[in-house]
C-alpha positions in Angstrom: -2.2 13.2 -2.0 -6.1 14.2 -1.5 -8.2 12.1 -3.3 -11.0 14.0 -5.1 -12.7 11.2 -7.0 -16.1 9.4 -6.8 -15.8 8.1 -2.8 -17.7 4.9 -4.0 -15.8 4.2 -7.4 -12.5 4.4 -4.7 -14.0 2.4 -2.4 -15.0 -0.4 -4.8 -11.5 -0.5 -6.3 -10.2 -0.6 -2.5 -12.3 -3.7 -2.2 -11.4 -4.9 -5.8 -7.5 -4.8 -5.1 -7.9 -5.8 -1.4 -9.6 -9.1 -2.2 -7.4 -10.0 -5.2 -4.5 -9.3 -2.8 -5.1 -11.4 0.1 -6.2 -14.5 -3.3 -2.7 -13.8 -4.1 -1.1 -13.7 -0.7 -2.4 -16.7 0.2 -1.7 -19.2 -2.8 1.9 -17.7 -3.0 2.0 -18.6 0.9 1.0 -22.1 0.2 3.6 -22.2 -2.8 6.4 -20.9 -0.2 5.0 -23.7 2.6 5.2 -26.4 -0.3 8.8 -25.4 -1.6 10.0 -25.1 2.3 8.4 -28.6 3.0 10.8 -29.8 0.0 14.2 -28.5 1.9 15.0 -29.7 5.8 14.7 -27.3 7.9 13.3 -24.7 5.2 10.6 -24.1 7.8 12.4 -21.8 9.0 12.8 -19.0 6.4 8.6 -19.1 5.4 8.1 -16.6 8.1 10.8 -14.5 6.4 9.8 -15.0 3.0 6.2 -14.3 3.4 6.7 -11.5 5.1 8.8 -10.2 1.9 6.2 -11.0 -0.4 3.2 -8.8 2.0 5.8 -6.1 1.8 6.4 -6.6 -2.3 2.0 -6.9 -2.3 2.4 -3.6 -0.2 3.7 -1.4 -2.7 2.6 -3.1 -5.7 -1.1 -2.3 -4.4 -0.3 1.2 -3.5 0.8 1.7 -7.0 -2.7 0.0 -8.6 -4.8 2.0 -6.3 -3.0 5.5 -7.1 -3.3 4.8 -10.5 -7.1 3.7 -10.4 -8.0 6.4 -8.2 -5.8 8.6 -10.9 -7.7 7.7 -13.8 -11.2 7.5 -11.7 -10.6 11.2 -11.3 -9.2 11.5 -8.4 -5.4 12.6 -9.3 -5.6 15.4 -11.4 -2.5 15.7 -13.0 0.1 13.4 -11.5 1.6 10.7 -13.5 0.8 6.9 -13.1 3.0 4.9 -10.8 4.1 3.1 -13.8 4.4 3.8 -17.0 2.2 1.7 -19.5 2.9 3.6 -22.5 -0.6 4.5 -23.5 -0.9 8.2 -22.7 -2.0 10.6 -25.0 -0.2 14.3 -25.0 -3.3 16.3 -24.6 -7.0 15.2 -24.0 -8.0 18.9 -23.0 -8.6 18.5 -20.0 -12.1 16.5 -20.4 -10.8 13.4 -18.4 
């Protein structure tokens, strides 16, 4: 995939989802040390379990940066990684 949008626009939204990413990483860390502190011996499994969730954050902000950088101007005419139900049939070409 090249991207062929605005380098700075890409960059911010890089920044944007890389921030609200590690928010989100670590308050669901804490929530997975707090529910492991509940159980004996649940200790264990946080290593596990976090590193599920960084894999699950992995892909879900590969999918919001291909779909930014897709409708920043940078993916011509791929589809979104998800479908949100909002796209129009044609827009001649003027996006």
């Amino acid at each position: 995939m090249t991207n062929q949008g605005n380098p700075q626009q890409q960059g911010f939204v890089e920044d944007s989802l890389h921030g609200a990413r590690q928010q989100l990483e670590g308050h669901i860390g804490d929530v997975i040390d707090q529910y492991a502190g509940r159980v004996p011996g649940g200790d264990r499994f946080t290593p596990e379990a976090k590193k599920a969730v960084g894999g699950i954050l992995d892909g879900l902000q590969k999918q919001l940066e291909a779909e930014a950088n897709n409708r920043l101007g940078g993916g011509g005419t791929s589809t979104p990684a998800t479908g949100t139900g909002n796209q129009q049939p044609d827009q001649g070409g003027l996006l």
